[in-house]
C-alpha positions as CSV (number, residue, x, y, z in Angstrom):
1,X,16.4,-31.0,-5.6
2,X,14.6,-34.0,-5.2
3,X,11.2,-34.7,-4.9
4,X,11.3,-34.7,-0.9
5,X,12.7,-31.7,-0.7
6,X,10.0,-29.7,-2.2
7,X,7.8,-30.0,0.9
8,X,10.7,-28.4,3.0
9,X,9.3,-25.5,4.7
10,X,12.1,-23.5,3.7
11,X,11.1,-24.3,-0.3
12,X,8.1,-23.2,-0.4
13,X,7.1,-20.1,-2.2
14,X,4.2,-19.2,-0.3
15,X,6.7,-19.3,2.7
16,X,9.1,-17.0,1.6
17,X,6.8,-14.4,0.3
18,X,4.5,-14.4,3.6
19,X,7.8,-14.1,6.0
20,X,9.2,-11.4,3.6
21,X,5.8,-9.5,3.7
22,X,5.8,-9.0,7.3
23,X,9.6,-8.1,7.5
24,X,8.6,-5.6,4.5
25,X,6.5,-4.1,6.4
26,X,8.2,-4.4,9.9
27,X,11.1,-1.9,7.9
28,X,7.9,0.5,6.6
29,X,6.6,0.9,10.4
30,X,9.4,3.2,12.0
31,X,9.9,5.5,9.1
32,X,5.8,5.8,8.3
33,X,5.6,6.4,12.4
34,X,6.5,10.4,11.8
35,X,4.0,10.7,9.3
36,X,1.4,9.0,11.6
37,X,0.3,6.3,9.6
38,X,0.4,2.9,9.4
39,X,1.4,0.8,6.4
40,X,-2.3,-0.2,4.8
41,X,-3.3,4.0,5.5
42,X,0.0,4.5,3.6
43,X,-0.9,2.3,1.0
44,X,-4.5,4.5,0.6
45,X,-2.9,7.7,0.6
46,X,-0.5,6.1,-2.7
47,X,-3.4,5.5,-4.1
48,X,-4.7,8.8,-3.3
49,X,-2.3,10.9,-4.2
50,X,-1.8,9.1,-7.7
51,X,-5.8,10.0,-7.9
52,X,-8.4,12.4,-6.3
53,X,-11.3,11.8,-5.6
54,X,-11.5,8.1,-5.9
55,X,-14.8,6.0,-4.9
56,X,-14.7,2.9,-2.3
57,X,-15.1,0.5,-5.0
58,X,-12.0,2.0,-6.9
59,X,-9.8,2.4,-4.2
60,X,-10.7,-1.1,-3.1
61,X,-10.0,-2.2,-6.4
62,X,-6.3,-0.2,-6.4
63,X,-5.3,-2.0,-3.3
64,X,-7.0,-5.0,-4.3
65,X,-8.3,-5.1,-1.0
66,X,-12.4,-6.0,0.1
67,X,-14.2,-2.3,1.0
68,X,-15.2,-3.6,4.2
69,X,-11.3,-3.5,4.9
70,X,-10.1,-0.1,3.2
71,X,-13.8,1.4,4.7
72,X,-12.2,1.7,8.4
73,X,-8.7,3.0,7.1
74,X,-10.8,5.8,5.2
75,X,-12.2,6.3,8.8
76,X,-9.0,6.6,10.5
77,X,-7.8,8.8,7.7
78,X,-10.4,11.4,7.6
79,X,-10.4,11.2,11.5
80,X,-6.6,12.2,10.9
81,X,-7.9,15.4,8.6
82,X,-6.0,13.6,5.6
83,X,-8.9,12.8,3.6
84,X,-13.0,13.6,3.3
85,X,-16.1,11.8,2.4
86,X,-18.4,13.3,0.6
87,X,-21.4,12.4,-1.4
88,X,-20.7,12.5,-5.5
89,X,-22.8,15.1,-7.2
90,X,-23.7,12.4,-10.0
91,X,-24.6,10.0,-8.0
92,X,-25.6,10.6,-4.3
93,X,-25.7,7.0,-3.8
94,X,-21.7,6.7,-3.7
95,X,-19.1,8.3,-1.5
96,X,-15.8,10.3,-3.4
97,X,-13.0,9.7,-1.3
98,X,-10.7,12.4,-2.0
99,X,-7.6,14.4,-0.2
100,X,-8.0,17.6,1.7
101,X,-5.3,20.2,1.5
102,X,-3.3,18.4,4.9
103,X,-3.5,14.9,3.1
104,X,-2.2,16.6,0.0
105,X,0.8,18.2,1.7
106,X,2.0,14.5,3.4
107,X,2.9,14.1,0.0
108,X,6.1,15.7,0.6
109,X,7.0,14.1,3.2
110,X,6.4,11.2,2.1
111,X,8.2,11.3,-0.6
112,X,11.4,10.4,1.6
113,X,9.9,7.2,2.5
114,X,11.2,4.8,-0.3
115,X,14.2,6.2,-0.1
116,X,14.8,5.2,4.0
117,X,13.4,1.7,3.0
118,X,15.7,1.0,0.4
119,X,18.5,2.1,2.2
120,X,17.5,0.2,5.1
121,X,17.7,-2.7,3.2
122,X,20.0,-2.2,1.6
123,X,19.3,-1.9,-2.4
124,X,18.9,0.8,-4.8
125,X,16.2,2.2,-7.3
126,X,16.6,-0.3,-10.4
127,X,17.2,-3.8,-7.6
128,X,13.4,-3.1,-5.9
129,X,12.1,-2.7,-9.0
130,X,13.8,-5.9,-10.1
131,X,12.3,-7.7,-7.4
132,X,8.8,-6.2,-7.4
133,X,8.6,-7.0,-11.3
134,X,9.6,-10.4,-10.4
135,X,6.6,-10.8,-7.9
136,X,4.0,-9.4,-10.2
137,X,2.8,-12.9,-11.6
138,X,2.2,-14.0,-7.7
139,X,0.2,-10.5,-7.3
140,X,-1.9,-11.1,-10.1
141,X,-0.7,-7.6,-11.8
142,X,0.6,-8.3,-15.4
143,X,0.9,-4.9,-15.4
144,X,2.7,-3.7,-12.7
């Protein structure tokens, strides 16, 4: 490749993960539709059912999102009788964000979801977790 062909749109990095993004979650949207949420409230219900009760700042913190964003989809949630706010008894000051009974039970049927994305797409267990170990250095999660 030479050196004028790095500043092709189409060689860009950013490019390609921003346009696969959006298609990602483009494929997520009709098969989260039956379970009535969209893909950010999915994302918070993960989160959630992997831990329960969980405070702004953590939950924040798993999605690696700002508060002021996951603060509405908590909103929307608990509107949706998935999850509750309630103060914590050691410190009144913060809000435990935890799953009632319905929100616990989505579970279940949720747990069909990554199987109708990877066969919308086409790939198998061990290929998306190929791929999202190979975006973990752009994500910032070592760990993932």
């Amino acid at each position: 490749m030479n050196r004028d062909d790095l500043l092709k749109l189409e060689n860009q990095l950013c490019f390609a993960i921003v346009t696969a993004a959006r298609n990602v979650v483009s494929i997520y949207r009709p098969v989260l539709e039956p379970l009535g949420l969209t893909h950010p409230q999915y994302l918070v219900m993960l989160s959630l059912w992997e831990e329960s009760p969980q405070t702004l700042g953590d939950l924040s913190a798993a999605l690696a999102l700002e508060p002021a964003t996951v603060s509405p989809l908590v909103k929307r949630l608990e509107g949706q009788g998935y999850v509750r706010r309630q103060r914590r008894t050691d410190d009144e000051r913060r809000l435990a964000i935890g799953l009632t009974e319905e929100g616990a039970a989505l579970r279940e049927r949720a747990l069909a979801v990554p199987e109708q994305v990877m066969a919308s797409v086409g790939i198998d267990a061990e290929q998306l977790a190929s791929i999202r170990d190979s975006l973990a250095p752009f994500a910032g999660r070592l760990d993932a």
